[in-house]
C-alpha positions in Angstrom: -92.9 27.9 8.0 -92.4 27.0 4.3 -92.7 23.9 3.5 -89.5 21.7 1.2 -91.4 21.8 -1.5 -92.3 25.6 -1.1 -88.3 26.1 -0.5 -87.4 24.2 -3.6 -89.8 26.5 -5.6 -88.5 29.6 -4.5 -84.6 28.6 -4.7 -85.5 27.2 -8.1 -87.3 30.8 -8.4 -85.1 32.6 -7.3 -82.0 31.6 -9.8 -83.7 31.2 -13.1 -82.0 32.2 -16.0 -78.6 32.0 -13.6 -75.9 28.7 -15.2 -73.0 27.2 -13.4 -70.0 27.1 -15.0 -70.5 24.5 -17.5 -73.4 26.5 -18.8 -76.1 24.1 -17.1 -79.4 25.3 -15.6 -77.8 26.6 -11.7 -80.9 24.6 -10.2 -79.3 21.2 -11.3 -76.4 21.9 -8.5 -79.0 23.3 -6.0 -81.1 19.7 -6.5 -77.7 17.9 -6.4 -76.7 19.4 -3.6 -80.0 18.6 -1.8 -80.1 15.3 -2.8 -76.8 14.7 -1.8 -77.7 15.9 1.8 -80.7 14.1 2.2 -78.3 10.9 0.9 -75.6 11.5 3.8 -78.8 11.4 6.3 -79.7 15.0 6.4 -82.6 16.8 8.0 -85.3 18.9 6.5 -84.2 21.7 7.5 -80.6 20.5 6.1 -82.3 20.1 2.9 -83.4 23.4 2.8 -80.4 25.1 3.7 -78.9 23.0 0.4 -81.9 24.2 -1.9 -81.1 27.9 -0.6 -77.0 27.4 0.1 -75.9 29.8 -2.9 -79.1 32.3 -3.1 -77.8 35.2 -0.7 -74.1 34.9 -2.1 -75.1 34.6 -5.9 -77.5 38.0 -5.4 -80.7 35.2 -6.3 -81.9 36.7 -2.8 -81.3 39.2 -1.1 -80.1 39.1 2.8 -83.4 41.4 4.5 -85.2 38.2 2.4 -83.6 35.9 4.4 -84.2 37.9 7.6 -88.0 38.0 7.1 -88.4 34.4 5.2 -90.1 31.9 7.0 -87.9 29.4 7.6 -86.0 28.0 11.1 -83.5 30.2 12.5 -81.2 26.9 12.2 -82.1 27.4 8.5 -81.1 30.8 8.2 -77.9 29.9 10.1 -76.8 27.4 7.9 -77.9 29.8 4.8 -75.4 32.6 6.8 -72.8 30.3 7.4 -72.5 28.9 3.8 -72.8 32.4 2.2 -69.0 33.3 1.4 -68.8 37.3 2.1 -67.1 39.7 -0.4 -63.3 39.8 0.5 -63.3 37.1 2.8 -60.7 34.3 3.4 -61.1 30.4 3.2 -60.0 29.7 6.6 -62.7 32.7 7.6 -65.2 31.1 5.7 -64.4 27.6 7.0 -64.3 28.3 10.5 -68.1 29.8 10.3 -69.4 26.5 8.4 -67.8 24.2 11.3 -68.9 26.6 14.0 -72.7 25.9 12.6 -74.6 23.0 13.7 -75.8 21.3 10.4 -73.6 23.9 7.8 -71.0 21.4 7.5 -72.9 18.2 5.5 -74.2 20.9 3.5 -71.6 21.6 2.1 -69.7 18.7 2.1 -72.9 17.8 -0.8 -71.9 21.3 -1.9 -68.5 20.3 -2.6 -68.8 16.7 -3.6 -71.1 17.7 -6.5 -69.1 21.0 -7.3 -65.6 18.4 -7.4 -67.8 15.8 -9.5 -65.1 14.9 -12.2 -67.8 14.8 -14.7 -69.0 17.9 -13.8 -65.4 19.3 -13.8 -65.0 17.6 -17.5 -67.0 20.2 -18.9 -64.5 23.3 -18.0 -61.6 24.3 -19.9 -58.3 22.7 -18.5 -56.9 25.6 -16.5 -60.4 26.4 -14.8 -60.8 22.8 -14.1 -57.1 22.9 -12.1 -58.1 25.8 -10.3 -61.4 24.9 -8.7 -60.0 21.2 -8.5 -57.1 22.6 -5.9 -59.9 25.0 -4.5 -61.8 22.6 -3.2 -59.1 20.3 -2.2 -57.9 22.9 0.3 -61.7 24.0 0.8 -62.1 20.2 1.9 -59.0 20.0 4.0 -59.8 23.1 5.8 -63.3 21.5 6.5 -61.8 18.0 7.7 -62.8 16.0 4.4 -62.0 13.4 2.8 -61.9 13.7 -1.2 -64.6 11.6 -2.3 -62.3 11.4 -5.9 -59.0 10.4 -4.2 -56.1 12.3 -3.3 -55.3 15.2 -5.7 -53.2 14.5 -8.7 
């Protein structure tokens, strides 16, 4: 099995060159995100899930990769399960997360860093409003509380 260090190399692999929004190196959100799950009391295999959450939906790997990767099967699960399919709905989306054991802290980090109002500071005003209500609804479908208060 790969090691967390091993995973964090090949996620951080895996997306070079690729930017969030803001413009910012993409593996400053996947070491947020892992951070924040190993901050809420996640396992290792959590952690890896968070380091590898957005490489099968951003195209950074591709899915026969993560057939054949060594990592858990719970790994690959949560990987699955937080890997938003082409065409599909929020509530479809949701359901699979809360329907895998250990998907849903990962991206409740996911979301709490994504919803970061600093992060969010750096988009342009009607981006900002749109991925603000995004993931208020992504939240509520989820369960969660907004860690920034109710939406203005």
């Amino acid at each position: 099995m790969l090691t967390l260090p091993e995973v964090e190399a090949l996620a951080r692999a895996a997306h070079e060159g690729q930017t969030d929004k803001a413009g910012r190196p993409y593996a400053e959100h996947l070491a947020a995100v892992a951070e924040g799950v190993r901050a809420r009391g996640g396992t290792q295999e959590q952690i890896a899930a968070a380091w590898l959450h957005d490489a099968v939906e951003d195209g950074a790997v591709p899915e026969e990769w993560l057939e054949g990767a060594e990592l858990t099967d719970s790994v690959k699960e949560m990987v699955r399960a937080l890997s938003k399919r082409p065409g599909e709905d929020l509530p479809a989306y949701t359901a699979r997360i809360l329907s895998t054991p250990g998907a849903l802290l990962v991206k409740e980090a996911d979301l709490a860093h994504n919803a970061d109002p600093a992060r969010l500071a750096a988009l342009d005003e009607p981006t900002r409003t749109r991925l603000t209500r995004k993931y208020a609804t992504t939240r509520a479908l989820l369960g969660l509380p907004d860690p920034h208060g109710p939406l203005a």
